[in-house]
C-alpha positions as CSV (number, residue, x, y, z in Angstrom):
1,X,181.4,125.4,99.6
2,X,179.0,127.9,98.2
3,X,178.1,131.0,97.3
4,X,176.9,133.9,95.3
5,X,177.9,135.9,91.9
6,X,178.5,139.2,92.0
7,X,176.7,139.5,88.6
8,X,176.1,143.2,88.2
9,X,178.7,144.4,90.9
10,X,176.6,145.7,93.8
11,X,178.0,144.0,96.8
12,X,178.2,147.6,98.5
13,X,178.8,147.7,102.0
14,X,175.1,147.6,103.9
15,X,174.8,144.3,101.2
16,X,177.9,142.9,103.0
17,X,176.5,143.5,106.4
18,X,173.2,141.7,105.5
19,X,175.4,138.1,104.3
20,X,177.4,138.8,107.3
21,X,174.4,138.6,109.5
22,X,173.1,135.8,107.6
23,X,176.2,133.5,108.2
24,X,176.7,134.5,111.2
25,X,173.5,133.7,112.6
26,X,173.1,130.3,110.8
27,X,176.5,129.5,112.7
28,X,174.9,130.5,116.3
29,X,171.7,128.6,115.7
30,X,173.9,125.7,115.0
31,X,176.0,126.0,117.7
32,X,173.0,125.9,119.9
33,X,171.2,123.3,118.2
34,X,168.2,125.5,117.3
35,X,167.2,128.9,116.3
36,X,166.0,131.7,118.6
37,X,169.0,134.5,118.9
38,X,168.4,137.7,117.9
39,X,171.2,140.2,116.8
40,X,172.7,142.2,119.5
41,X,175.1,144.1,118.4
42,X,177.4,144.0,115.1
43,X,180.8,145.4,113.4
44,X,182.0,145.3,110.2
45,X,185.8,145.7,109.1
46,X,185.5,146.6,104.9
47,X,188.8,145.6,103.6
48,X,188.2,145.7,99.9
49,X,185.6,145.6,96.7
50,X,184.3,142.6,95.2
51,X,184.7,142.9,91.4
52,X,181.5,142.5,89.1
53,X,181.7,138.8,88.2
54,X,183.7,137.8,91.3
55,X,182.1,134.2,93.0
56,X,181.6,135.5,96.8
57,X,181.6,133.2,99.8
58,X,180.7,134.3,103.6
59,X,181.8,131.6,105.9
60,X,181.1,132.2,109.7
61,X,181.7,130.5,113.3
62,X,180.4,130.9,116.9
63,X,180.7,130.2,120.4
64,X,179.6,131.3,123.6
65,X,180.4,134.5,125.0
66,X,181.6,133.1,128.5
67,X,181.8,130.3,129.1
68,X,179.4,127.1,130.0
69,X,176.4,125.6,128.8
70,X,174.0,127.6,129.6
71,X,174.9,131.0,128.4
72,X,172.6,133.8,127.5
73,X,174.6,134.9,124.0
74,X,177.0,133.6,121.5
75,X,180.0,135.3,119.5
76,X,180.2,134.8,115.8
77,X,182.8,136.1,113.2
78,X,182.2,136.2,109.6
79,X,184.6,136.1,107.0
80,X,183.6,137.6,103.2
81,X,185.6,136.1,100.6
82,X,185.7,136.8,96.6
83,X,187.6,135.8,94.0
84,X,187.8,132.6,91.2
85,X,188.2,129.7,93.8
86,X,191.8,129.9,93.2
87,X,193.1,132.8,94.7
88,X,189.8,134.6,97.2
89,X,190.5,137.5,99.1
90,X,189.1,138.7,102.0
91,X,186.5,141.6,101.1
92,X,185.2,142.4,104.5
93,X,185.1,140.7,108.5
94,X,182.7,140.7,111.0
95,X,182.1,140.6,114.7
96,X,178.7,139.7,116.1
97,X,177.3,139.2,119.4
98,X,173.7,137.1,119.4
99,X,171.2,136.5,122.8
100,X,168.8,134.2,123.2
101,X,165.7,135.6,122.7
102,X,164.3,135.1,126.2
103,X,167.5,136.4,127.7
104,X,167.1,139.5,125.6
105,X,163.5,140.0,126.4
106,X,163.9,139.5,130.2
107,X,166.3,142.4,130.3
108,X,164.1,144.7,127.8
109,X,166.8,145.6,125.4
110,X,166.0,143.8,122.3
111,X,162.3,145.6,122.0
């Protein structure tokens, strides 16, 4: 697994957001076998800080919002992780909802 040093300490909290959105919506594409979601809506649960030096990790999953194969939106959480490798701790969680982007266009509330 990857991820990203917190060299100079400034995983603040709208930085958190942004690799939570980023996971999160790498997990949805993938879960529809292409791209075209857009964000929805989001919400962020800050836990605790990531120390300067501290390796951080975002790993993320999704599904679809109800049911069936043809859905209009997916749900992803995001998980923020840092620490060494040995002993990561959860920094900050997230809660995404993502619609397809002709879904959201047919009902006007993406624009």
């Amino acid at each position: 697994a990857g991820g990203m040093l917190n060299e100079v300490g400034l995983l603040f909290g709208g930085c958190q957001a942004l690799l939570h959105e980023r996971a999160a919506g790498l997990a949805a594409d993938c879960a529809v076998g292409h791209g075209g979601l857009v964000l929805g809506a989001m919400s962020v649960t800050y836990l605790a800080a990531a120390k300067r030096g501290q390796s951080v990790e975002a790993r993320a999953t999704a599904r679809a919002a109800w049911g069936g194969e043809s859905t209009s939106g997916l749900v992803a959480t995001s998980c923020l992780f840092a620490g060494s490798g040995k002993a990561d701790k959860v920094v900050s969680e997230a809660r995404m909802r993502f619609h397809h982007v002709a879904a959201a266009g047919a009902r006007g509330s993406m624009r």
